[in-house]
C-alpha atoms as an extended CHARMM CRD file, in Angstrom:
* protein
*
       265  EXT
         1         1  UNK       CA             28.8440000000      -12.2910000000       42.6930000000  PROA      1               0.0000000000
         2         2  UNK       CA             32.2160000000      -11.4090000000       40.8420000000  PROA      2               0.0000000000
         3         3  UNK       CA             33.6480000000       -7.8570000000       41.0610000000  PROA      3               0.0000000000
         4         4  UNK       CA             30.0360000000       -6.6590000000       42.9160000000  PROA      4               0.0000000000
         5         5  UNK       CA             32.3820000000       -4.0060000000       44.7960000000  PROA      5               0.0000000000
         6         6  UNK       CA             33.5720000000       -2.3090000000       41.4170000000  PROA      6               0.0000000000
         7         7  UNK       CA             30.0030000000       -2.5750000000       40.0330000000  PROA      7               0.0000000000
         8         8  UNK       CA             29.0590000000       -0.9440000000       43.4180000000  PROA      8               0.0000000000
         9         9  UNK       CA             32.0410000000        2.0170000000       42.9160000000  PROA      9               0.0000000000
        10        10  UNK       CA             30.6570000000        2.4860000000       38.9760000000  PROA      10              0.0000000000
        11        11  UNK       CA             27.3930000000        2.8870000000       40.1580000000  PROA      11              0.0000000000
        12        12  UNK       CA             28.3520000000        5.7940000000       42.7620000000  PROA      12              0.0000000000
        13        13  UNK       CA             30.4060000000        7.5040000000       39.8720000000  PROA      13              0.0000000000
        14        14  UNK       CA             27.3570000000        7.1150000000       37.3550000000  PROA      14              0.0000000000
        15        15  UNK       CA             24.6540000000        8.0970000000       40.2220000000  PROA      15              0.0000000000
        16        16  UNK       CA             26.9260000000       11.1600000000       40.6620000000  PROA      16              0.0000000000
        17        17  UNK       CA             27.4390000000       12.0150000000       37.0130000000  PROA      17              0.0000000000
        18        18  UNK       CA             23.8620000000       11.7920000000       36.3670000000  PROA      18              0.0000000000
        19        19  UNK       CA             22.7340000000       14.3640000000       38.5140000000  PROA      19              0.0000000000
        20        20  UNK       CA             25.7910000000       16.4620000000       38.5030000000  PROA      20              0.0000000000
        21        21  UNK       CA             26.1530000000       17.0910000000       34.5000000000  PROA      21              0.0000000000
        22        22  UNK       CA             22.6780000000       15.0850000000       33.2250000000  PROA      22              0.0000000000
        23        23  UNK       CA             25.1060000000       12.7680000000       31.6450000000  PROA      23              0.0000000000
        24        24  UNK       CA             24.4320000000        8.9410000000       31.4790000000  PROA      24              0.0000000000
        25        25  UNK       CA             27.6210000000        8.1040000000       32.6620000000  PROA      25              0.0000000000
        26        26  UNK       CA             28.4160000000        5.5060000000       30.1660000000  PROA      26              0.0000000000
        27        27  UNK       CA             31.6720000000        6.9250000000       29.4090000000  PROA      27              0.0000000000
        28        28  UNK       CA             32.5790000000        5.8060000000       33.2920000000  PROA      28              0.0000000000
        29        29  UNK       CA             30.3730000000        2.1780000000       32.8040000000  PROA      29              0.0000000000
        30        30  UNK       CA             31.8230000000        0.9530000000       29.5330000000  PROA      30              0.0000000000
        31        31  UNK       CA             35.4240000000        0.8160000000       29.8250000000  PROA      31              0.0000000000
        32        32  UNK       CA             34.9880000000       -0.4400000000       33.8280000000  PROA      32              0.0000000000
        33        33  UNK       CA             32.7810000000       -3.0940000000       32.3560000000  PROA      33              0.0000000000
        34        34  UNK       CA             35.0360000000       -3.5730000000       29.7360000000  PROA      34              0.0000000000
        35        35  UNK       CA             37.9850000000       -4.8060000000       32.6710000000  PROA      35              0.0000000000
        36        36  UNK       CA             35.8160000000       -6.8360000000       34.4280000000  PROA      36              0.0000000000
        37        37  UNK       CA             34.5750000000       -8.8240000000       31.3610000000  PROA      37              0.0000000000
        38        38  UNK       CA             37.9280000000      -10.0070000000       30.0110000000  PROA      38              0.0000000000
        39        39  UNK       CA             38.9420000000      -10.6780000000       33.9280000000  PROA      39              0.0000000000
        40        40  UNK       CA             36.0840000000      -12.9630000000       33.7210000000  PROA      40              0.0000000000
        41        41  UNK       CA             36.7000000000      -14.3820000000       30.3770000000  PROA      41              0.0000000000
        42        42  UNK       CA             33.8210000000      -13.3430000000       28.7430000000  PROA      42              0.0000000000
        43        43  UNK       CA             34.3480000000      -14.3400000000       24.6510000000  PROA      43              0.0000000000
        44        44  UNK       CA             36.4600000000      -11.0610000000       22.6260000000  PROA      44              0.0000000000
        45        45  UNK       CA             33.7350000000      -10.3950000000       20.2770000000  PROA      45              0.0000000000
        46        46  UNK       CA             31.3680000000      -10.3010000000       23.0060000000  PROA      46              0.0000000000
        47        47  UNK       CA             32.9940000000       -8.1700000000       25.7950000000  PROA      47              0.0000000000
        48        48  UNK       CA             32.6630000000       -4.7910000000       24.4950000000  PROA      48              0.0000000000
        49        49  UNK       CA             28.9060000000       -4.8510000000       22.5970000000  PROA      49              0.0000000000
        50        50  UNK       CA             28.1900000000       -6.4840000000       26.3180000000  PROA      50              0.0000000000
        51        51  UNK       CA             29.6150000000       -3.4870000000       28.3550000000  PROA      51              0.0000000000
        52        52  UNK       CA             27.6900000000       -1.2080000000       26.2300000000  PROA      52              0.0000000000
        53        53  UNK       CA             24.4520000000       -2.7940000000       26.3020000000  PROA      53              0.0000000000
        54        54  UNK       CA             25.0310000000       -3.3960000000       30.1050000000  PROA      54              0.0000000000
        55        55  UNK       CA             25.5880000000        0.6340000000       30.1070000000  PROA      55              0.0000000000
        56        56  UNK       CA             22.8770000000        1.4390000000       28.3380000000  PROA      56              0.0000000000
        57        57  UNK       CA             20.6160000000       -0.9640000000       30.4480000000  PROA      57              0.0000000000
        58        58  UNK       CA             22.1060000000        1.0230000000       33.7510000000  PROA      58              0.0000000000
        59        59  UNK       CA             21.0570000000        4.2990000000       32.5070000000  PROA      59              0.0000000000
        60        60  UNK       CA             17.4790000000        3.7190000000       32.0500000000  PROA      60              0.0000000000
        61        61  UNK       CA             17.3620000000        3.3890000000       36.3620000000  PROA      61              0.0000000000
        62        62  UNK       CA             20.0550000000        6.2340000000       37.0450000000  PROA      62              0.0000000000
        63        63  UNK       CA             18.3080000000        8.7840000000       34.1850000000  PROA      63              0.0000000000
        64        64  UNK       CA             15.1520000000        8.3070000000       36.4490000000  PROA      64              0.0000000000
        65        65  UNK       CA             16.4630000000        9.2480000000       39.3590000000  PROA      65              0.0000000000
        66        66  UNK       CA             18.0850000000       11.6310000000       37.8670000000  PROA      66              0.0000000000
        67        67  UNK       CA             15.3690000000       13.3640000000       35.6350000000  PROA      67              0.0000000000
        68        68  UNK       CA             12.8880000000       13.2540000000       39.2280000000  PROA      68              0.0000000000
        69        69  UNK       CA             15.8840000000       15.5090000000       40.6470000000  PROA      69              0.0000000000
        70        70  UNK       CA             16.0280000000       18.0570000000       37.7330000000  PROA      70              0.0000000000
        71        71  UNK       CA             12.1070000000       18.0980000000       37.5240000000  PROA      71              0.0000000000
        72        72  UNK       CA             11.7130000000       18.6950000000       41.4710000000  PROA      72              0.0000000000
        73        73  UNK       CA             13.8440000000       22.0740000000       40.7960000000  PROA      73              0.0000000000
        74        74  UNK       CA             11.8870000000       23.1570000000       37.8050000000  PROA      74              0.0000000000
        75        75  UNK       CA             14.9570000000       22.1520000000       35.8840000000  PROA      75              0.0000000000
        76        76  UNK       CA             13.3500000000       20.0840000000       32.7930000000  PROA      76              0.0000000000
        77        77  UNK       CA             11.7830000000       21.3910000000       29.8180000000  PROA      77              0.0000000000
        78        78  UNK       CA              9.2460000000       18.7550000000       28.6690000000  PROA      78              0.0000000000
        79        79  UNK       CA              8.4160000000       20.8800000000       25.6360000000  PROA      79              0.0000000000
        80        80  UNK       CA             12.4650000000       20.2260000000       24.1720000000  PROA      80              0.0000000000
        81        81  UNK       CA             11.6700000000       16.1260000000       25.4100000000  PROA      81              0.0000000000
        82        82  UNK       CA              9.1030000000       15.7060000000       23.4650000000  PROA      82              0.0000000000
        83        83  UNK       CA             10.1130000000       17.0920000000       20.6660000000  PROA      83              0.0000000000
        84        84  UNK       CA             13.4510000000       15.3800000000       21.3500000000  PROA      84              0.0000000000
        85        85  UNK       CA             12.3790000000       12.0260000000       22.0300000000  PROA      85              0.0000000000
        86        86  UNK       CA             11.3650000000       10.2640000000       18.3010000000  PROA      86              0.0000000000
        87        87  UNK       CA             14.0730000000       10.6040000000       16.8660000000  PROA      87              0.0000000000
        88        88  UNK       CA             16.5960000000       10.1220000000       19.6740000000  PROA      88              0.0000000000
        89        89  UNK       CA             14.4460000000        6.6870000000       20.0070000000  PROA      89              0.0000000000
        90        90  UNK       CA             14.5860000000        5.8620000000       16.3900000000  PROA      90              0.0000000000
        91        91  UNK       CA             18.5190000000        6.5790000000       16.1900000000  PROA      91              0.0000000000
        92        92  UNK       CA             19.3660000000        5.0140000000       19.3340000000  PROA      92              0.0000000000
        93        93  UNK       CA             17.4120000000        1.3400000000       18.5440000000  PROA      93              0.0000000000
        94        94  UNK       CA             18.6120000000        1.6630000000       14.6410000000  PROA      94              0.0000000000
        95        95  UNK       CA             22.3330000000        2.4120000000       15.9420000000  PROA      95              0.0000000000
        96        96  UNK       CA             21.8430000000       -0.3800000000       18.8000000000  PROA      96              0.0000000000
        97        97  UNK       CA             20.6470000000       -3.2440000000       16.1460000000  PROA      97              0.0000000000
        98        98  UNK       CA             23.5330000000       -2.3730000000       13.3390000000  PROA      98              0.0000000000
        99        99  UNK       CA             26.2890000000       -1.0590000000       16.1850000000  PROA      99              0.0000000000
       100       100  UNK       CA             27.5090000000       -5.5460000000       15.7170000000  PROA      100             0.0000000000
       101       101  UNK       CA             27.8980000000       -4.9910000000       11.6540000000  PROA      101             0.0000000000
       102       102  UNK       CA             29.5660000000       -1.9900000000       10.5200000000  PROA      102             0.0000000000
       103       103  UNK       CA             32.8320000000       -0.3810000000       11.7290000000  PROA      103             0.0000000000
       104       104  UNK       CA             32.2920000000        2.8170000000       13.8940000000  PROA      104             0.0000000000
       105       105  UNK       CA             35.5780000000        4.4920000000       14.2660000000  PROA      105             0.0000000000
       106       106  UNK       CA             34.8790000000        6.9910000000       11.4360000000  PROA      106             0.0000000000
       107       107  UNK       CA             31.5810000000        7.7610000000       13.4950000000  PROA      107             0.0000000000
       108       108  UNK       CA             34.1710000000        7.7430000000       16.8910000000  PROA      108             0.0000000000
       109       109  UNK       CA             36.7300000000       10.3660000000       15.1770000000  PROA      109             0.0000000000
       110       110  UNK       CA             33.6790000000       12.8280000000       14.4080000000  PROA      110             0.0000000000
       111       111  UNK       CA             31.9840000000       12.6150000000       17.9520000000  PROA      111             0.0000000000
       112       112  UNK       CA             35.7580000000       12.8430000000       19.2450000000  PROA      112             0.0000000000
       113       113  UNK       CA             36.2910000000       16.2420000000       17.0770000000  PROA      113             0.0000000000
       114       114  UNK       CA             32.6410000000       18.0770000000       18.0140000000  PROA      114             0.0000000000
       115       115  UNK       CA             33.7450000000       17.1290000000       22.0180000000  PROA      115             0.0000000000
       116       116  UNK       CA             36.7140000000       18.8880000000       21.6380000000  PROA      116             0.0000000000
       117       117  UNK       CA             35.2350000000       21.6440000000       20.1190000000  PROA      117             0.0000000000
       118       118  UNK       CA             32.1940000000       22.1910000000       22.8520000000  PROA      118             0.0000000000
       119       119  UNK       CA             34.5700000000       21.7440000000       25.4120000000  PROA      119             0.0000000000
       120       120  UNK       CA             36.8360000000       24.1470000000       24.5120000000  PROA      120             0.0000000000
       121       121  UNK       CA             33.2340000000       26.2820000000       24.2780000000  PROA      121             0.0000000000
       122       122  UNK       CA             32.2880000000       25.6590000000       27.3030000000  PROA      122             0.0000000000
       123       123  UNK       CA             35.8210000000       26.2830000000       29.1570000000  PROA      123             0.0000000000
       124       124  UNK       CA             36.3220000000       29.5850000000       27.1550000000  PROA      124             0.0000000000
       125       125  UNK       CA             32.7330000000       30.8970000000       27.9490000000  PROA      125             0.0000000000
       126       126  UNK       CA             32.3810000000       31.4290000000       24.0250000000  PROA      126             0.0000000000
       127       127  UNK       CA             28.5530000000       32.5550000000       23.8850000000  PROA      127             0.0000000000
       128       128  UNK       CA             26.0620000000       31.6680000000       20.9730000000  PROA      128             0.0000000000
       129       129  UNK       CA             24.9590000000       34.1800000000       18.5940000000  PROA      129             0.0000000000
       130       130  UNK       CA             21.5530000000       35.8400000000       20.8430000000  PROA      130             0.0000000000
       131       131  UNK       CA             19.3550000000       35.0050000000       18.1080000000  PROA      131             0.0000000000
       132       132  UNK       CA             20.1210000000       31.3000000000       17.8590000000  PROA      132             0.0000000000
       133       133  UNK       CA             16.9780000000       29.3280000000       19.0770000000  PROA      133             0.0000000000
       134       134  UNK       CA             16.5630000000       25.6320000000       18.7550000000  PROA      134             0.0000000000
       135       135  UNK       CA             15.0850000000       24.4310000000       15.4550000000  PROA      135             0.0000000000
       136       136  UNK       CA             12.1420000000       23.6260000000       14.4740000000  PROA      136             0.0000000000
       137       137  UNK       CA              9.9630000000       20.0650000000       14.8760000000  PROA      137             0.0000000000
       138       138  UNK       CA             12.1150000000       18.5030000000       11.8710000000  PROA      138             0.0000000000
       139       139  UNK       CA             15.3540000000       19.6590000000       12.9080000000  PROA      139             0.0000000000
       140       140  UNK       CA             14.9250000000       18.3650000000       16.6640000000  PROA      140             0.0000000000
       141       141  UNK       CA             13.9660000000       15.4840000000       14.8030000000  PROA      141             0.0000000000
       142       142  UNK       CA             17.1340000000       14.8880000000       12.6540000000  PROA      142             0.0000000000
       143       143  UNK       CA             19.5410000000       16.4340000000       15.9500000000  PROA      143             0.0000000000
       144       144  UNK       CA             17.7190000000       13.8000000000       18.0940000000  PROA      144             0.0000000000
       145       145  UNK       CA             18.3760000000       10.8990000000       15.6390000000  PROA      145             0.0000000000
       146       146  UNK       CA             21.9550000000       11.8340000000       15.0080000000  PROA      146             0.0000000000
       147       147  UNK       CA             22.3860000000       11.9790000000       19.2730000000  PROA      147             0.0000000000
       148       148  UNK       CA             20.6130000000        8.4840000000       19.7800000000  PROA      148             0.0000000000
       149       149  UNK       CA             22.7240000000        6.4860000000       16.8390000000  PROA      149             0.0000000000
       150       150  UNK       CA             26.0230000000        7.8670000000       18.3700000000  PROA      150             0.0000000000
       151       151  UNK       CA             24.9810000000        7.0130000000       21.8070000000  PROA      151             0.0000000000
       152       152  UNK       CA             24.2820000000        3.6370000000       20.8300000000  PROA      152             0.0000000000
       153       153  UNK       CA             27.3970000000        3.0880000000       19.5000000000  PROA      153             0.0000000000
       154       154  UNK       CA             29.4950000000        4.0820000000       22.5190000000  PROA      154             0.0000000000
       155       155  UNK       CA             26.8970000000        3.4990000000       25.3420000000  PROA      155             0.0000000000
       156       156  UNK       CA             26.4070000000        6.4700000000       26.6190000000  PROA      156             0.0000000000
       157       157  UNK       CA             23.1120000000        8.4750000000       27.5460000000  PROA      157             0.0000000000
       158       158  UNK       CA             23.2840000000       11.2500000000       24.9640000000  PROA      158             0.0000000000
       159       159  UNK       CA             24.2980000000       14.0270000000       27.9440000000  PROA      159             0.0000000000
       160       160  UNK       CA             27.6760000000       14.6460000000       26.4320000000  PROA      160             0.0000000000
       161       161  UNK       CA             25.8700000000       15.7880000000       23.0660000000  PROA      161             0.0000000000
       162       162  UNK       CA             22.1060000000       17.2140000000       23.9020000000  PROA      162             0.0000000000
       163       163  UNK       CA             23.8250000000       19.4300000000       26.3570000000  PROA      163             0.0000000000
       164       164  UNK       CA             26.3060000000       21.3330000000       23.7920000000  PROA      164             0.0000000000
       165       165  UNK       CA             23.7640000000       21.4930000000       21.5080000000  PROA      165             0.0000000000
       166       166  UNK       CA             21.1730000000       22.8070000000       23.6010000000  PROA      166             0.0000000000
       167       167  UNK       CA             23.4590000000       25.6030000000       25.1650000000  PROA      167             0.0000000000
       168       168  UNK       CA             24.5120000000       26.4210000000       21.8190000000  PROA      168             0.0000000000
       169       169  UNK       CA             21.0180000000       27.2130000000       21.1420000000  PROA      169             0.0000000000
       170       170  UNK       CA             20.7050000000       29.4900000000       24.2010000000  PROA      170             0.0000000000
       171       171  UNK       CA             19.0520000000       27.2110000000       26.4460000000  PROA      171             0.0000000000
       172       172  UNK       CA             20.3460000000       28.3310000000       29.7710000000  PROA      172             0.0000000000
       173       173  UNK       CA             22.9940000000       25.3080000000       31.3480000000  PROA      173             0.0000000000
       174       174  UNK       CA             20.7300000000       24.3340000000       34.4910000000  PROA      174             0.0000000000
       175       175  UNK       CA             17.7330000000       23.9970000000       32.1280000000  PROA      175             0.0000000000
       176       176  UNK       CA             19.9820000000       21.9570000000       29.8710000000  PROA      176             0.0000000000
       177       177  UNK       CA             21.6700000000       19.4640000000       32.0420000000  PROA      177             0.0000000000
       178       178  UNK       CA             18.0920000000       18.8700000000       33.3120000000  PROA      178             0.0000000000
       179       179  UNK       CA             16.3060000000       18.6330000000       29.9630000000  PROA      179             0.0000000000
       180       180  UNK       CA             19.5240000000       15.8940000000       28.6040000000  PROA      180             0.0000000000
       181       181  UNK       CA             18.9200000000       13.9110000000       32.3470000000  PROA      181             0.0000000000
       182       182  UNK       CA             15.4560000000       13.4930000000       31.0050000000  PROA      182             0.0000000000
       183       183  UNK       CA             16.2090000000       12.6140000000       27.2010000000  PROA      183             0.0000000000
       184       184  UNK       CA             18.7980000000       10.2120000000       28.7590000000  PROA      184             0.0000000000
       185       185  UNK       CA             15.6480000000        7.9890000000       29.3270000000  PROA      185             0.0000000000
       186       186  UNK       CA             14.1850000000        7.2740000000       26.0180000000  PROA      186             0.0000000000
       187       187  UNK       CA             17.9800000000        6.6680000000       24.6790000000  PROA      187             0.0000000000
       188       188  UNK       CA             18.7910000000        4.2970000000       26.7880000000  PROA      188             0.0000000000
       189       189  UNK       CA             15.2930000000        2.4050000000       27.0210000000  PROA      189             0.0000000000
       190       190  UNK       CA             15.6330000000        2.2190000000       23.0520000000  PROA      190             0.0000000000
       191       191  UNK       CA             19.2920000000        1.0240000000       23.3230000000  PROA      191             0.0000000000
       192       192  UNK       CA             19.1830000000       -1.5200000000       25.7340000000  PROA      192             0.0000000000
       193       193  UNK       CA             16.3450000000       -2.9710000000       23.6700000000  PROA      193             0.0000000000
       194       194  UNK       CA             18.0340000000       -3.0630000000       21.0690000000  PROA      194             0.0000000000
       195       195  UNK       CA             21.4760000000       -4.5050000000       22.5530000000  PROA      195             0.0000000000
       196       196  UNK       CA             19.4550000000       -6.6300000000       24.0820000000  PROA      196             0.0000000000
       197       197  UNK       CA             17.6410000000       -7.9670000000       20.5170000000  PROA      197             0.0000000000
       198       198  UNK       CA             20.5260000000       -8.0790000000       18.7500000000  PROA      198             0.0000000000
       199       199  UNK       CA             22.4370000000      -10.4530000000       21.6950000000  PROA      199             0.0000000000
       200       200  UNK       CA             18.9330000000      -12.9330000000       22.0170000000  PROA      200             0.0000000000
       201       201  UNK       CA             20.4530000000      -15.2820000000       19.2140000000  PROA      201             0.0000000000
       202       202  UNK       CA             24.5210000000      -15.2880000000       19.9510000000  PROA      202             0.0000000000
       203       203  UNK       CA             25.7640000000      -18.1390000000       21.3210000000  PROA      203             0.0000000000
       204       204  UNK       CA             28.3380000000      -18.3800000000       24.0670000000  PROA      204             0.0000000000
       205       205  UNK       CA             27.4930000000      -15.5170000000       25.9560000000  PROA      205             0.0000000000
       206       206  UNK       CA             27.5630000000      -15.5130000000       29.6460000000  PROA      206             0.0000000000
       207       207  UNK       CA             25.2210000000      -16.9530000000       32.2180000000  PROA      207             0.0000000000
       208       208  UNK       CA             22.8880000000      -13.8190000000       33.6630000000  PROA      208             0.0000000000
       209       209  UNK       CA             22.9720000000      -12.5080000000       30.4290000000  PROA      209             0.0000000000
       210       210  UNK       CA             19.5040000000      -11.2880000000       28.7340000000  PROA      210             0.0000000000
       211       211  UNK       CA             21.1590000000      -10.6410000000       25.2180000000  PROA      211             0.0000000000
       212       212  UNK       CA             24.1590000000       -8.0150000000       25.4490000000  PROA      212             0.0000000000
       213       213  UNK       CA             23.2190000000       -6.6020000000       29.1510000000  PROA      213             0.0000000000
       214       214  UNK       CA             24.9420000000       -8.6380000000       32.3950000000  PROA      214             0.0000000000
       215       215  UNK       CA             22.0710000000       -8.5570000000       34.5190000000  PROA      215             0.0000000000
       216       216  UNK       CA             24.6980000000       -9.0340000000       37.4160000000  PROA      216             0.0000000000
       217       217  UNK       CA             26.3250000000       -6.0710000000       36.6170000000  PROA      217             0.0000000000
       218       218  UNK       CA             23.3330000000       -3.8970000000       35.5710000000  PROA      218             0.0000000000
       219       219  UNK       CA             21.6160000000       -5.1580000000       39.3780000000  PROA      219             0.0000000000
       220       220  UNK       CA             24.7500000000       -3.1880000000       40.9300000000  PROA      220             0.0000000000
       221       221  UNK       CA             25.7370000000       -0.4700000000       38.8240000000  PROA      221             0.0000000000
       222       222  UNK       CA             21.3120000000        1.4200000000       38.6350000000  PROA      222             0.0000000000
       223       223  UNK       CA             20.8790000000        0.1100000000       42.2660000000  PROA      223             0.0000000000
       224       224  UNK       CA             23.8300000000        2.2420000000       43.6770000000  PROA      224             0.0000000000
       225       225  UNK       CA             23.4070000000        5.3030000000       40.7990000000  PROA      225             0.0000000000
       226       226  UNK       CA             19.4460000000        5.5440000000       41.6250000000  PROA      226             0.0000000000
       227       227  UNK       CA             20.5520000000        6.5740000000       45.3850000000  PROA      227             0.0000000000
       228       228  UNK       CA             23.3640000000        8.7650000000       44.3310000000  PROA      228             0.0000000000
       229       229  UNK       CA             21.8290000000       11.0290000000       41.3780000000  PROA      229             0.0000000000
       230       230  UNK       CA             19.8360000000       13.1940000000       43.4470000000  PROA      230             0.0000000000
       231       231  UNK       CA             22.5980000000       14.2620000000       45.3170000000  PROA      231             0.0000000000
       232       232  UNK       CA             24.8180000000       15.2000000000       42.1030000000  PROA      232             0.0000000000
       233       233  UNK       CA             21.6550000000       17.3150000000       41.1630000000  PROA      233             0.0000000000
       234       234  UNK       CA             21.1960000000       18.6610000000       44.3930000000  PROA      234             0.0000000000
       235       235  UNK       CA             24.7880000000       19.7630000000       43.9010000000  PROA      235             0.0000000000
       236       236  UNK       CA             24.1030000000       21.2370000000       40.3900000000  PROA      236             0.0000000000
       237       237  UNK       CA             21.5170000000       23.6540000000       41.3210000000  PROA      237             0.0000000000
       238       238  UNK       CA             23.9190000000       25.3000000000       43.8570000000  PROA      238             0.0000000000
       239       239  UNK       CA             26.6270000000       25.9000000000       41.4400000000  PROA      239             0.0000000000
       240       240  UNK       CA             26.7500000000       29.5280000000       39.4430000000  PROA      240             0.0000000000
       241       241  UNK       CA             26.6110000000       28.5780000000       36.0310000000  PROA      241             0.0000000000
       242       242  UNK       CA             29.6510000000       29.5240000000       34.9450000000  PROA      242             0.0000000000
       243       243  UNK       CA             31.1610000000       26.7880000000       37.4200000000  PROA      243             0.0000000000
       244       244  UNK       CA             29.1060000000       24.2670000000       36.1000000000  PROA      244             0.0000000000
       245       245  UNK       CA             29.9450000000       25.1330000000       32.3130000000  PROA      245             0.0000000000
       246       246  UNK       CA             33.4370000000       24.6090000000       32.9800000000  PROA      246             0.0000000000
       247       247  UNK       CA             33.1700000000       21.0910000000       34.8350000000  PROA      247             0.0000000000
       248       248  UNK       CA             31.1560000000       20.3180000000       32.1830000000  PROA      248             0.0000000000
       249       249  UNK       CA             33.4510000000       21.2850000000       29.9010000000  PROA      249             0.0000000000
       250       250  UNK       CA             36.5800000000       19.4070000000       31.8380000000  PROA      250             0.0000000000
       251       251  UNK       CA             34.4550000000       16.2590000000       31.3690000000  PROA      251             0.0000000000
       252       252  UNK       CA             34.0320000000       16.3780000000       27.5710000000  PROA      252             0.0000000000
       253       253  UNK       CA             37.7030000000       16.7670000000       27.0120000000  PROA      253             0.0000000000
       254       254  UNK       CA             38.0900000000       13.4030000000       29.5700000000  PROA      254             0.0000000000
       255       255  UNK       CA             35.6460000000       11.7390000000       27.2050000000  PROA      255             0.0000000000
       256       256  UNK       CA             37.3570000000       12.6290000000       24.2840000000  PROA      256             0.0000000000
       257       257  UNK       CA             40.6080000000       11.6540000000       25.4820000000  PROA      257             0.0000000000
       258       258  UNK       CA             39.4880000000        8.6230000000       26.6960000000  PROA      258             0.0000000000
       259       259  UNK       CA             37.9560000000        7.7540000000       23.0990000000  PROA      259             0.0000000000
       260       260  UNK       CA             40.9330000000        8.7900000000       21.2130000000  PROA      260             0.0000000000
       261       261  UNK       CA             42.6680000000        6.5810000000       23.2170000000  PROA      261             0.0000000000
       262       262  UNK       CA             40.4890000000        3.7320000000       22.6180000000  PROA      262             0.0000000000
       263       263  UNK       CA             40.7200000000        4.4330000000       18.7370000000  PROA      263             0.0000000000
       264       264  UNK       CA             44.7260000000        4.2380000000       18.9410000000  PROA      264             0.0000000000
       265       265  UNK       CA             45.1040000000        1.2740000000       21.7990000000  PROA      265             0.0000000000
C-alpha cells in the first residue's frame, strides 16, 4: 500500500489533535492527502473533493475515540450535542452534496477572518460578556448548520468553530473541547455520506475508492488516530485552562494561515 507510512504519521497527528483540542484534525488530513494524491496521479478535479471526503471519513473513528476520552472525565455536555446535532447534520450533508458545484472561496475568506479573530481571543484571554449564555433551541439550530456546511467544505470536524463559539458563550474550555470532540461525530458521519454520494457516479476515480473517500488511506489515518486520541485528552485535562486556551488559540491562527495560503497558491 502506497505512502501507508505518511497515512500512519497523519493518523498520530489527527489521534493527537483530537483529544488534545476536540478538533477533527482535518486541517492536518487534507492538505497531507492532498500530496499523496497528485504523487499518485489521482485525476485534478478529483484530488482535493477526495482528500476531504477521505478526512471527513477519518474523523468519524478518531471523534469516537476521542468523545469516549472527554466523556470518561465528565468533559461532554450531551445537553449542547443534542441540541447541536440537527443542524450541524443538515449543514454538513447539504454542504457535502453541493461542496462539487459552487465556488467556496468567498465562504474560505469569512471562516479565515472569524479564525483570526477567536484566536487572537483566545491568545489575549479577552473574556465574554458574564451574561452571554448559549442561545436558544433555534439559534443552536442555525449556529450548528452554519458549523456543519463550512466543515464540509474544508473537511474538517467542526472543532475549530464549536469551540470559539461555545467559549464565547461562557462554556468553560475543558467542557468545550469535550462537547466539539463529541459534535465532531455527527459532522463527519453526515459528510462522509455525503462525499461519498456525491463521488458514487464520477468516473475515473481511483481503485479503493467508495465515492470521494480512499478507503486505503481512511484504513490508516482512524486506525492510528483511534489509539492516539485518548492520550491527547488525557493530556488536556491536566493542562490549567489558560494553557490550553492559548494552544488552542496558536492552532487557529496555523489554520488560518494555512487557508489563506491555499486561497493565494
Amino acid at each position: 500500500m502506497e505512502y501507508l507510512h505518511i497515512y500512519l504519521i497523519v493518523g498520530i497527528a489527527v489521534g493527537f489533535l483530537a483529544g488534545l483540542l476536540g478538533v477533527g484534525g482535518g486541517i492536518v488530513i487534507v492538505p497531507a492527502l492532498t500530496f499523496c494524491f497528485a504523487a499518485l496521479h489521482f485525476p485534478n478535479e478529483f484530488a482535493l473533493h477526495t482528500a476531504i471526503g477521505t478526512s471527513l471519513a477519518c474523523i468519524v473513528f478518531g471523534s469516537v475515540s476521542s468523545l469516549r476520552a472527554h466523556h470518561l472525565h465528565n468533559a461532554v455536555d450531551w445537553r449542547v450535542v443534542r441540541q447541536f446535532s440537527p443542524g450541524i447534520i443538515a449543514g454538513t450533508f447539504l454542504g457535502a452534496r453541493i461542496a462539487v458545484h459552487i465556488p467556496v472561496r468567498p465562504l474560505k475568506i469569512f471562516f479565515v477572518c472569524f479564525l483570526f479573530f477567536a484566536a487572537t481571543q483566545a491568545l489575549l484571554s479577552i473574556k465574554p460578556k458574564p451574561a452571554r449564555q448559549l442561545p436558544g433551541m433555534t439559534g443552536m439550530l442555525a449556529a450548528g448548520g452554519v458549523i456543519g456546511v463550512l466543515s464540509s467544505f474544508v473537511g474538517i470536524g467542526g472543532g475549530a468553530l464549536s469551540v470559539p463559539f461555545m467559549v464565547w458563550c461562557n462554556v468553560a474550555m475543558h467542557k468545550a473541547i469535550g462537547t466539539s470532540a463529541a459534535l465532531g461525530f455527527p459532522i463527519a458521519i453526515a459528510g462522509a455520506l455525503g462525499y461519498i454520494l456525491s463521488g458514487l457516479n464520477q468516473p475515473d476515480l481511483p481503485p479503493y475508492s467508495l465515492g470521494f473517500v480512499y478507503l486505503p488511506a481512511l484504513l490508516g489515518i482512524a486506525g492510528m488516530s483511534v489509539l492516539i486520541a485518548p492520550l491527547g485528552a488525557k493530556l488536556a485535562h491536566k493542562l490549567p485552562v489558560e494553557t490550553l486556551r492559548k494552544v488552542f488559540g496558536l492552532f487557529l491562527y496555523v489554520v488560518g494561515f494555512k487557508m489563506v495560503y491555499d486561497l493565494f497558491a
